[in-house]
Backbone as CSV, one residue per row, in Angstrom:
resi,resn,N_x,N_y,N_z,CA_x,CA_y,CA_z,C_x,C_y,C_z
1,UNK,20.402,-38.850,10.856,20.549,-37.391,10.771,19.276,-36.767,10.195
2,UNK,18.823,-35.810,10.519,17.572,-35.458,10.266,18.198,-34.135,9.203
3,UNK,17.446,-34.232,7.998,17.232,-33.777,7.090,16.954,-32.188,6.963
4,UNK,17.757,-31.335,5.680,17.432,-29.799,5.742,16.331,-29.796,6.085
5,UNK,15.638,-29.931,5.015,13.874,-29.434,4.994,12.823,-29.921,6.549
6,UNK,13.455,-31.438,6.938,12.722,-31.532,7.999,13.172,-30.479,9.023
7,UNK,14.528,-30.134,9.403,14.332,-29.045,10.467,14.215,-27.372,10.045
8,UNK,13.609,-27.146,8.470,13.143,-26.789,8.539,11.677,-26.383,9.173
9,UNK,10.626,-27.570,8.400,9.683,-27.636,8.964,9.455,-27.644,10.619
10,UNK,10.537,-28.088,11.233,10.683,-28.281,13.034,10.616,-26.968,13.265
11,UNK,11.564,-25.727,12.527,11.879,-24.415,12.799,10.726,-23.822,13.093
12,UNK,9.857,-24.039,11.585,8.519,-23.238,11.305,7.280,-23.701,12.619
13,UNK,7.604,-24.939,12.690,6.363,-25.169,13.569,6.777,-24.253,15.065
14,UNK,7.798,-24.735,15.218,8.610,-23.504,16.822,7.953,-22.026,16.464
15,UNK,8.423,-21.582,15.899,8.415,-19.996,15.175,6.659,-19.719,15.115
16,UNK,6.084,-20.645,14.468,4.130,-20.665,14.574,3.871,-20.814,16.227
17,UNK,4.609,-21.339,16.685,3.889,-21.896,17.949,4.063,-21.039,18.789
18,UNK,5.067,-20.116,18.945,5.757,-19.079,19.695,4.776,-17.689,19.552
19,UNK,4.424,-17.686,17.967,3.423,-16.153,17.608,1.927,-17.202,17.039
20,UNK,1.326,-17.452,18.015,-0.132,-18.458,17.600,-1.078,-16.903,17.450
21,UNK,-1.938,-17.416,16.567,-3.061,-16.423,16.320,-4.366,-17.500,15.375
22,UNK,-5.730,-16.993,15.562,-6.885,-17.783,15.453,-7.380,-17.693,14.077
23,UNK,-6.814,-18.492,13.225,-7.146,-19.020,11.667,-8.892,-18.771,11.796
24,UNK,-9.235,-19.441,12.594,-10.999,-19.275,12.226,-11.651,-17.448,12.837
25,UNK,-11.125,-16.885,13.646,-11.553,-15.488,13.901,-11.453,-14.866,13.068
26,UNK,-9.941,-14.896,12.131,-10.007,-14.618,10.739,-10.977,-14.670,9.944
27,UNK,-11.758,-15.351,9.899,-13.290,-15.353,8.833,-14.375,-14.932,10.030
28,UNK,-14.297,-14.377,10.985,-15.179,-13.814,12.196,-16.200,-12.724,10.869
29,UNK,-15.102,-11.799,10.762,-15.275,-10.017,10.379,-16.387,-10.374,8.753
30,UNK,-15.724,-11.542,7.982,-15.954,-12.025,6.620,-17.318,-12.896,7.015
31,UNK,-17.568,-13.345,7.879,-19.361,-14.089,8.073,-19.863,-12.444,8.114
32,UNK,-19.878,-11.768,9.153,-20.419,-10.845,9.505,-20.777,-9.839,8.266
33,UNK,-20.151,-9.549,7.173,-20.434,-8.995,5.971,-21.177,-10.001,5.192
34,UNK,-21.783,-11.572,5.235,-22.709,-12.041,4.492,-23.992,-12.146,5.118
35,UNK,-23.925,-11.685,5.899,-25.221,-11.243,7.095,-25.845,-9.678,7.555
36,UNK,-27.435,-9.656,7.549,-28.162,-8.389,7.297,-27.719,-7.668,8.903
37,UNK,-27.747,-6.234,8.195,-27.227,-5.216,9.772,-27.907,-5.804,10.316
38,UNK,-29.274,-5.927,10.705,-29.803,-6.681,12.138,-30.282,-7.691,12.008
39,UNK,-30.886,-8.662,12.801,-31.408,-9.761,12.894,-32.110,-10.114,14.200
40,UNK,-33.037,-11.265,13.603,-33.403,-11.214,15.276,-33.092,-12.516,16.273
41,UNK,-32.394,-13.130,15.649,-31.951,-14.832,16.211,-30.693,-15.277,15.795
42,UNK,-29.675,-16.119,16.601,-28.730,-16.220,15.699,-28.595,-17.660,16.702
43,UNK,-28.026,-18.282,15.524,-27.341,-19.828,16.732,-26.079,-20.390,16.135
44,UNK,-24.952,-19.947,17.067,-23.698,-20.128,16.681,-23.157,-21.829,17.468
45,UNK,-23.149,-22.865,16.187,-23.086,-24.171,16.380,-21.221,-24.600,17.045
46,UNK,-21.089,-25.028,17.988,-19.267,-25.114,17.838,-18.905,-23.651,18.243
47,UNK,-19.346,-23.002,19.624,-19.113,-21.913,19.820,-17.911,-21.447,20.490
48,UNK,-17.492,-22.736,20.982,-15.842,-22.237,21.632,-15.583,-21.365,22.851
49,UNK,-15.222,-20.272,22.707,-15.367,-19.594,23.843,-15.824,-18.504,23.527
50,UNK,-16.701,-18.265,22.296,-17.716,-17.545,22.053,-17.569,-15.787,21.153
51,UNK,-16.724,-16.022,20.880,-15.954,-14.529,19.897,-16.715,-14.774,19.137
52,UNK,-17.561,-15.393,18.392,-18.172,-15.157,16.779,-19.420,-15.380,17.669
53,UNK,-19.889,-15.399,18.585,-21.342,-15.301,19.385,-21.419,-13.959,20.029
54,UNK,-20.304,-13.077,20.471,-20.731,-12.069,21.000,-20.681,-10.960,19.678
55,UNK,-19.648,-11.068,18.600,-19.912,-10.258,17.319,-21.277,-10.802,16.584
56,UNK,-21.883,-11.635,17.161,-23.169,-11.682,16.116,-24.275,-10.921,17.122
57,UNK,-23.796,-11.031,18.711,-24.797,-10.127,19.585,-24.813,-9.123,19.160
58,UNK,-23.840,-7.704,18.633,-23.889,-6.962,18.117,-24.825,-6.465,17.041
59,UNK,-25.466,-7.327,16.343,-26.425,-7.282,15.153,-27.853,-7.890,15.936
60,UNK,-27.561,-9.410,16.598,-29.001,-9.421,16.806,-29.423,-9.471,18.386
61,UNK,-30.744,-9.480,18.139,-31.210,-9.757,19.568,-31.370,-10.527,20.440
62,UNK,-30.839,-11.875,20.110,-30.813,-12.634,20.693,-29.512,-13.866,19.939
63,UNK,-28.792,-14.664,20.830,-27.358,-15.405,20.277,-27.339,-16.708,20.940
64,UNK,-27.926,-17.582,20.531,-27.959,-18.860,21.073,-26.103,-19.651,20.981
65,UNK,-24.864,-19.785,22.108,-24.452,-20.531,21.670,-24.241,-22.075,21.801
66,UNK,-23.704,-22.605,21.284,-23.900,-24.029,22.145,-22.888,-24.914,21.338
67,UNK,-22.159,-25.515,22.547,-21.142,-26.365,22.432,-20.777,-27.723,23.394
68,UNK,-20.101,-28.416,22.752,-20.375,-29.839,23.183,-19.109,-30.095,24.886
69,UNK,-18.431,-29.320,24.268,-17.159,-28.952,25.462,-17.620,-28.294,26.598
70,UNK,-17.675,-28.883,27.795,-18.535,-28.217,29.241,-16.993,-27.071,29.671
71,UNK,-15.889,-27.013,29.540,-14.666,-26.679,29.660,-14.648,-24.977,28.895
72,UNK,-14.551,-25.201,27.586,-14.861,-24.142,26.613,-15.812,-23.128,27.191
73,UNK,-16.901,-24.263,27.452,-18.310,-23.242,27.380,-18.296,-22.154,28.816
74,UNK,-17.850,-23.007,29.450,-17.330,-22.042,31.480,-16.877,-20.537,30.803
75,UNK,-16.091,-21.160,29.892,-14.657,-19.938,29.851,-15.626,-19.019,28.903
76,UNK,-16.211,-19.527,28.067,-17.251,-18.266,27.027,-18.143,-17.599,27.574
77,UNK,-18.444,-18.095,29.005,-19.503,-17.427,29.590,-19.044,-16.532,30.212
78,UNK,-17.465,-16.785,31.056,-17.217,-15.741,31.663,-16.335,-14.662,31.001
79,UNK,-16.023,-14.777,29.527,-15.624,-13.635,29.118,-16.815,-12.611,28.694
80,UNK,-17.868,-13.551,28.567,-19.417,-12.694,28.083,-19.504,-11.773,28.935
81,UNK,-19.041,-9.982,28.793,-19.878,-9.165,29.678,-21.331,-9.385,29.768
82,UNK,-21.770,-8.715,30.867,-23.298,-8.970,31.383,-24.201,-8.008,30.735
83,UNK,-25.264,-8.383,30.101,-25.664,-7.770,29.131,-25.471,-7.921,27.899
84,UNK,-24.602,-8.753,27.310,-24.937,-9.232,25.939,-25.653,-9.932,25.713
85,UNK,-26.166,-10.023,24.673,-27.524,-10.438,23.943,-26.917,-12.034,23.692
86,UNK,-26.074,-12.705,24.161,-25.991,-14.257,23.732,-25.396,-15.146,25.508
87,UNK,-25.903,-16.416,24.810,-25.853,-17.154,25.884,-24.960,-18.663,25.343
88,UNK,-24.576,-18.818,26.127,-24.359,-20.893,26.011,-24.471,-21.834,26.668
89,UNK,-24.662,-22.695,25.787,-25.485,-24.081,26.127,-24.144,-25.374,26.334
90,UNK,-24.617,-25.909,26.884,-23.248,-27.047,26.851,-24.764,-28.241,26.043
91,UNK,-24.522,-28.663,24.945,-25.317,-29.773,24.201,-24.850,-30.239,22.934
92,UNK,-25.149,-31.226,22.322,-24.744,-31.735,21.141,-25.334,-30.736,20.214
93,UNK,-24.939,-30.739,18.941,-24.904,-30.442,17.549,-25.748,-31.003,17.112
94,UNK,-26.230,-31.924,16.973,-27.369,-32.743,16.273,-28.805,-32.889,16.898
95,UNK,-28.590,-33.289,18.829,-29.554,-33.554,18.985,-29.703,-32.563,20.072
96,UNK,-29.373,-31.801,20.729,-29.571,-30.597,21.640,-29.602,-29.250,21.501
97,UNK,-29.463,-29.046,20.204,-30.051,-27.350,19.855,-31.123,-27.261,20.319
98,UNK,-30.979,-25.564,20.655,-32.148,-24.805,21.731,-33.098,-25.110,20.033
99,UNK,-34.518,-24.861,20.406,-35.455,-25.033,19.409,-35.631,-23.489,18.561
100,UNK,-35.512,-23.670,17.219,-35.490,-22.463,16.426,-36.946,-21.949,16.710
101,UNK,-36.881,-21.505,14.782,-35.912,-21.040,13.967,-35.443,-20.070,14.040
102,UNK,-34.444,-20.080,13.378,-33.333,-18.867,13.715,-32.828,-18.055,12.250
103,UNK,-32.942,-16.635,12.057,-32.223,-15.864,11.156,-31.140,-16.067,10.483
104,UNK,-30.456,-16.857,11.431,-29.043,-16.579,11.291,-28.039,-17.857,11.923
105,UNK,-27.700,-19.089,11.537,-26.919,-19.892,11.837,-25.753,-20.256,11.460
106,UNK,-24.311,-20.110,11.943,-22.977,-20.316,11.843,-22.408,-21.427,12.714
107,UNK,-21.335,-21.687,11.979,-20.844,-23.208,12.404,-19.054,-22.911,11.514
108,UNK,-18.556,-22.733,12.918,-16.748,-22.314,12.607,-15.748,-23.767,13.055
109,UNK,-15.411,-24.609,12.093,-14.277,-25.432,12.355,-14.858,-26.234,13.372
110,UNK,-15.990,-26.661,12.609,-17.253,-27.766,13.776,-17.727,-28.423,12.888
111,UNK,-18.098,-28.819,12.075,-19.007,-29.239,11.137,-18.053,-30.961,10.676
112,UNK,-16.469,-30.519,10.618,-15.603,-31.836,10.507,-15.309,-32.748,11.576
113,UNK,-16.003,-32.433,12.764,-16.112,-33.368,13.932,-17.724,-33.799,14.209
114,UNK,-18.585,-33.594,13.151,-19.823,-34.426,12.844,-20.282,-34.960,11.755
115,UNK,-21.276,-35.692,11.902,-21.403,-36.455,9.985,-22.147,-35.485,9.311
116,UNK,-21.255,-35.243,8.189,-21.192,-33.901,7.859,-22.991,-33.799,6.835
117,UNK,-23.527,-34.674,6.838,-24.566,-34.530,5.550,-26.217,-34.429,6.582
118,UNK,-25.636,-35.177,7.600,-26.698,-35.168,9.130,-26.609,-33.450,9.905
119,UNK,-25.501,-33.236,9.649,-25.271,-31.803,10.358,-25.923,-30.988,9.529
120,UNK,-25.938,-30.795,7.920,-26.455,-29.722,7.073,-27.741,-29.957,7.699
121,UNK,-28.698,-31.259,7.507,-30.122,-31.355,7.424,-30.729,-30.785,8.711
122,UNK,-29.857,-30.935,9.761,-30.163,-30.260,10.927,-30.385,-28.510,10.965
123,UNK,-29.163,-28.194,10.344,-29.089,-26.537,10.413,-30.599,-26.640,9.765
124,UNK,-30.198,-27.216,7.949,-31.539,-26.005,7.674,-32.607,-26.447,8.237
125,UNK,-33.172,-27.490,9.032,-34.511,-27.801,9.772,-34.751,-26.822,10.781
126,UNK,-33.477,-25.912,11.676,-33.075,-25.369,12.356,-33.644,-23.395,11.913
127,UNK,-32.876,-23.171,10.532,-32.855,-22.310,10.230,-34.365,-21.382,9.619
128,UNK,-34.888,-20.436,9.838,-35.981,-19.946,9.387,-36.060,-19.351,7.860
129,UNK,-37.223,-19.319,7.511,-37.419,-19.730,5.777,-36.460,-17.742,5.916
130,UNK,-35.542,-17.745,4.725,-34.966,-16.544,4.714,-34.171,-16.472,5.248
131,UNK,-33.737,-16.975,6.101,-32.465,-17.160,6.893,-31.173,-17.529,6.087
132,UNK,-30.009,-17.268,7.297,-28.485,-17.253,6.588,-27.833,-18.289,7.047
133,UNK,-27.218,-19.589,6.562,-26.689,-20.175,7.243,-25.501,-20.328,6.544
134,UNK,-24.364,-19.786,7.740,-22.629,-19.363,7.319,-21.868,-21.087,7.885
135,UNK,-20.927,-21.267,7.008,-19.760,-22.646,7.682,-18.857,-22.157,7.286
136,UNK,-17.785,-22.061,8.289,-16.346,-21.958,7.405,-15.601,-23.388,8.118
137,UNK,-15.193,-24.153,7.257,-14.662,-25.703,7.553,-13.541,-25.728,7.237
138,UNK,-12.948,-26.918,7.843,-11.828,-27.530,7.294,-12.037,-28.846,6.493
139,UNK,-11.181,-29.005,5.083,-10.972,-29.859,4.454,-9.678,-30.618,4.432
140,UNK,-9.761,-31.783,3.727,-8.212,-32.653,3.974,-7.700,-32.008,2.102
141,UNK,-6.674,-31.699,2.296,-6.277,-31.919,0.956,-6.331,-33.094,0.183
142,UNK,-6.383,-32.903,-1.450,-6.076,-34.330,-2.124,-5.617,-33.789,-3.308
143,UNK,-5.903,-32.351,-4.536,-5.460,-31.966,-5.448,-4.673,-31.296,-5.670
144,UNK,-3.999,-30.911,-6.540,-2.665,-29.885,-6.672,-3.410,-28.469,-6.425
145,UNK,-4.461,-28.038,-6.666,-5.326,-27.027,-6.361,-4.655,-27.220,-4.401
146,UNK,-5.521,-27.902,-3.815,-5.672,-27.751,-2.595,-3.869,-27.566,-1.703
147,UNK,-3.064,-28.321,-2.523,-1.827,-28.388,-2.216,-1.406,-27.026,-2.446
148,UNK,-1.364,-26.533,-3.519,-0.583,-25.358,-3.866,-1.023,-23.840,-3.043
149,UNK,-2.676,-23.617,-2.536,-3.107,-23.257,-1.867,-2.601,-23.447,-0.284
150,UNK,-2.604,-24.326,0.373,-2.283,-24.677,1.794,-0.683,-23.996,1.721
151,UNK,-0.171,-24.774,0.503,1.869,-24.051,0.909,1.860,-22.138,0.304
152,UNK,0.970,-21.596,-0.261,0.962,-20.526,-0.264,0.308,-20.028,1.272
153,UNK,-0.273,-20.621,1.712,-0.800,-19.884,3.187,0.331,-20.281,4.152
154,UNK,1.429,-20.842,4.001,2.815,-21.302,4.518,3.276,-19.721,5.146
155,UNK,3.799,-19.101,4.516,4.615,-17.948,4.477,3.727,-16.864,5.086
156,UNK,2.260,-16.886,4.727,1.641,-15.832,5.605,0.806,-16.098,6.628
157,UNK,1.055,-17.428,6.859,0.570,-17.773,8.193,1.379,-17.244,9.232
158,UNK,2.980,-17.482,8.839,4.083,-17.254,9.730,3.721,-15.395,10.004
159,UNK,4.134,-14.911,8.766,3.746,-13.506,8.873,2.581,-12.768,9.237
160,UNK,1.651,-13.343,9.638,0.169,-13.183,10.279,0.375,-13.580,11.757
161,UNK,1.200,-14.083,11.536,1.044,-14.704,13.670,2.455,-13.479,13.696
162,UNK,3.650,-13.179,13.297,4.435,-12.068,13.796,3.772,-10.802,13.976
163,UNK,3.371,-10.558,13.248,2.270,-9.317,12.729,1.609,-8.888,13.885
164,UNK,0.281,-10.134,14.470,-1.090,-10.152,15.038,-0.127,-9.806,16.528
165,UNK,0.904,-10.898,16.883,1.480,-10.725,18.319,2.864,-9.878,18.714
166,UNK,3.115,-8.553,17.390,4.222,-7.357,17.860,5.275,-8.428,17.574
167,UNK,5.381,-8.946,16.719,7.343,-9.954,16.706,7.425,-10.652,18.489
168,UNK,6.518,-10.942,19.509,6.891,-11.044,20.557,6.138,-13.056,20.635
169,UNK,6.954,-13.810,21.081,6.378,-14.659,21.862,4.768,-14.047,22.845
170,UNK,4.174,-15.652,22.537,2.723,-15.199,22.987,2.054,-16.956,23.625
171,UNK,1.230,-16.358,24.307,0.522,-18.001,24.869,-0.473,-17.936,24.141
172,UNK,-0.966,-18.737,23.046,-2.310,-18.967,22.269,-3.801,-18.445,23.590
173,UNK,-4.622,-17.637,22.225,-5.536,-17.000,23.046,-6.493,-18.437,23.402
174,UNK,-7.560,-18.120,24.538,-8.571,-18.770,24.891,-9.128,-20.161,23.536
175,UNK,-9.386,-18.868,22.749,-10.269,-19.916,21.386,-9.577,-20.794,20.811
176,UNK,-8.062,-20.510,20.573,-7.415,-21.873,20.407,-7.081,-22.876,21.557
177,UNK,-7.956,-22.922,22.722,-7.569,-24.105,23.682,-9.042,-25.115,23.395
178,UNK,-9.470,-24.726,22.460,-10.836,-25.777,22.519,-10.392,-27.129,21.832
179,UNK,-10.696,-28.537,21.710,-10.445,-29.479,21.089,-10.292,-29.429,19.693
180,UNK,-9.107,-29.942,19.546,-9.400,-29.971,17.417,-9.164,-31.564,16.706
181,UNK,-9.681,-31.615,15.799,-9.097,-32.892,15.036,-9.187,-32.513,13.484
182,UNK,-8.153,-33.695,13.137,-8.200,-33.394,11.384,-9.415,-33.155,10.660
183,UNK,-9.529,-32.958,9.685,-10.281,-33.263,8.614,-10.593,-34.543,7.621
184,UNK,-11.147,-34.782,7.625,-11.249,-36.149,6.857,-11.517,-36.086,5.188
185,UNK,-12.307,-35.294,5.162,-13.169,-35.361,3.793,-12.515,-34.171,2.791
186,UNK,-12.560,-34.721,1.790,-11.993,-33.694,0.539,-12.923,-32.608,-0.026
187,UNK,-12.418,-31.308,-0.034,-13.336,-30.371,-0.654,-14.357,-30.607,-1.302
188,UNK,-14.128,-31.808,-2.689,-14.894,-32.154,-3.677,-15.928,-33.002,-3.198
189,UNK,-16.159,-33.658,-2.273,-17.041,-34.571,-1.487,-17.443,-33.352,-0.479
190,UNK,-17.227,-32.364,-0.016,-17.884,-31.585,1.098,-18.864,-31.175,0.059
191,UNK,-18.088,-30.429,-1.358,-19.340,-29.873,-1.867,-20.050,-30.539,-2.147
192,UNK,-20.171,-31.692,-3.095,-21.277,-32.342,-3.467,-22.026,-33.004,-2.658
193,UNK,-21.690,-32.953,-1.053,-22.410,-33.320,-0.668,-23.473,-31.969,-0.230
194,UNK,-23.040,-31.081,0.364,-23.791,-29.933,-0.028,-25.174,-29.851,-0.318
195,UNK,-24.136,-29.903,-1.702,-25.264,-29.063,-2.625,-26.310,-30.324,-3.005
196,UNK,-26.260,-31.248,-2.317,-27.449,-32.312,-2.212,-28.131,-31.605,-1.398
197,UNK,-27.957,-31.273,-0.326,-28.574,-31.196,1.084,-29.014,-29.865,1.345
198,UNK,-28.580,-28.647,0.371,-28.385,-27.682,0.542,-28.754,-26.976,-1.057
199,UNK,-29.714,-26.999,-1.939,-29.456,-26.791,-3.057,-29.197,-25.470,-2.991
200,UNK,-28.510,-24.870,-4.083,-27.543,-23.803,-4.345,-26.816,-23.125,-3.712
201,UNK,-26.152,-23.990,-2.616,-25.582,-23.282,-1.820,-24.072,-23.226,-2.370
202,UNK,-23.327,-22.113,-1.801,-22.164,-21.198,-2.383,-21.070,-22.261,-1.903
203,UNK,-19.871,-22.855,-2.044,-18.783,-23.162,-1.453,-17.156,-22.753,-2.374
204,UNK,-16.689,-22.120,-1.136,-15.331,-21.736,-2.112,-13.832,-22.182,-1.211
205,UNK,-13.254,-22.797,-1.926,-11.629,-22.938,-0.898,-11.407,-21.563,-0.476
206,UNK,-10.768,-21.559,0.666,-10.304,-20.182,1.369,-8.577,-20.078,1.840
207,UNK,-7.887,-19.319,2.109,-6.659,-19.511,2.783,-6.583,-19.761,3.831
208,UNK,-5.475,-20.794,4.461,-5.613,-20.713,6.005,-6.264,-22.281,6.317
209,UNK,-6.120,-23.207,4.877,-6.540,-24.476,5.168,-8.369,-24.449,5.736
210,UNK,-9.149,-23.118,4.821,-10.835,-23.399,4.901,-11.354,-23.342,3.996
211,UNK,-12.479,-23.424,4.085,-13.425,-23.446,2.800,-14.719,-22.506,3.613
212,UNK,-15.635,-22.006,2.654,-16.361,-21.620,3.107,-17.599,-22.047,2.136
213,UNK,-19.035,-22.014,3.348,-20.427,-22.337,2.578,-20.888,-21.169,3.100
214,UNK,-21.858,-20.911,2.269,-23.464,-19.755,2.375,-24.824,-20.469,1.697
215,UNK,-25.635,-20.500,2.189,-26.551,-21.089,1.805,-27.781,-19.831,2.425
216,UNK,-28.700,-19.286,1.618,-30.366,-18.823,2.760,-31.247,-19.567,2.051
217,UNK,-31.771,-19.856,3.295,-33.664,-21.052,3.373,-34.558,-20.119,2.015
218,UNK,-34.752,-20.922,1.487,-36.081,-20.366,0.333,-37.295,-20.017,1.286
């Protein structure tokens, strides 16, 4: 016999799955306020189907995106009206970025499907001296911190997906059909690894199961 709480949890996942809405677009609007009104380069790493590449076209003049998914990348191109200032690349993360440097580099719920200390050294080799480089990641839980956080984003996750889709059943947009996998690594090991690789760079747990980094090039 299956258990209250488990069909609870069965309920909640039905009820999430029915009103889906994009945990990482959520920090779209929140990069965009740690970044200068204009710019002149931007390279959005893990671009998906390209929503945080055409809001960074808006600011700069040029939007490199590039993603490892040939699938994703079709679909980002053809929601790109003609005439925006960004493009995508179908290439790896490590070894196929278009050649900088760049103003402005972001990396959304990508960074935990590469080795994460090889990926920093890349951005900032990537990034131009003064430049902004935004991550918002996923971490694995392990502390009562991280626990108590994730089950408080419980209740307004549910109420964020009723909210975002009118109380109505909905088919998850475009950006959630790109590949996902867990997280591996614990907050406390993302940062310190970091801030090896990255000296003084910012990292804070976020709701919604992220964390976020800021780091600009000296």
């Amino acid at each position: 016999m299956t258990s209250p709480p488990h069909r609870l949890l069965q309920a909640l996942d039905r009820f999430n799955a029915a009103h889906p809405w994009d945990h990482n677009a959520h920090y779209h609007r929140w990069i965009l306020r740690r970044l200068p009104h204009r710019f002149g380069s931007a390279l959005d790493v893990g671009s998906g189907s390209g929503d945080l590449a055409r809001l960074l076209a808006t600011r700069a003049d040029e939007v490199h995106g590039v993603d490892s998914d040939p699938l994703i990348t079709s679909q980002a191109r053809a929601l790109t009206p003609e005439g925006t200032a960004a493009s995508f690349t179908v290439a790896d993360a490590l070894t196929g970025l278009p050649a900088g440097p760049y103003d402005v580099i972001t990396c959304v719920a990508t960074i935990h499907h590469l080795p994460f200390t090889e990926a920093l050294d890349t951005f900032r080799r990537h990034l131009a001296p003064g430049g902004t480089l935004v991550v918002v990641g996923l971490f694995r839980p392990r502390t009562a911190t991280d626990h108590l956080l994730g089950a408080a984003a419980v209740p307004l996750n549910a109420a964020t997906g009723w909210l975002k889709n009118r109380g109505r059943s909905a088919a998850p947009p475009t950006s959630m059909t790109a590949r996902t996998r867990p997280a591996d690594m614990p907050f406390s090991d993302i940062t310190e690894a970091a801030r090896t690789a990255l000296p003084g760079a910012r990292l804070h747990r976020r709701l919604f199961w992220r964390y976020t980094l800021t780091w600009s090039h000296p």
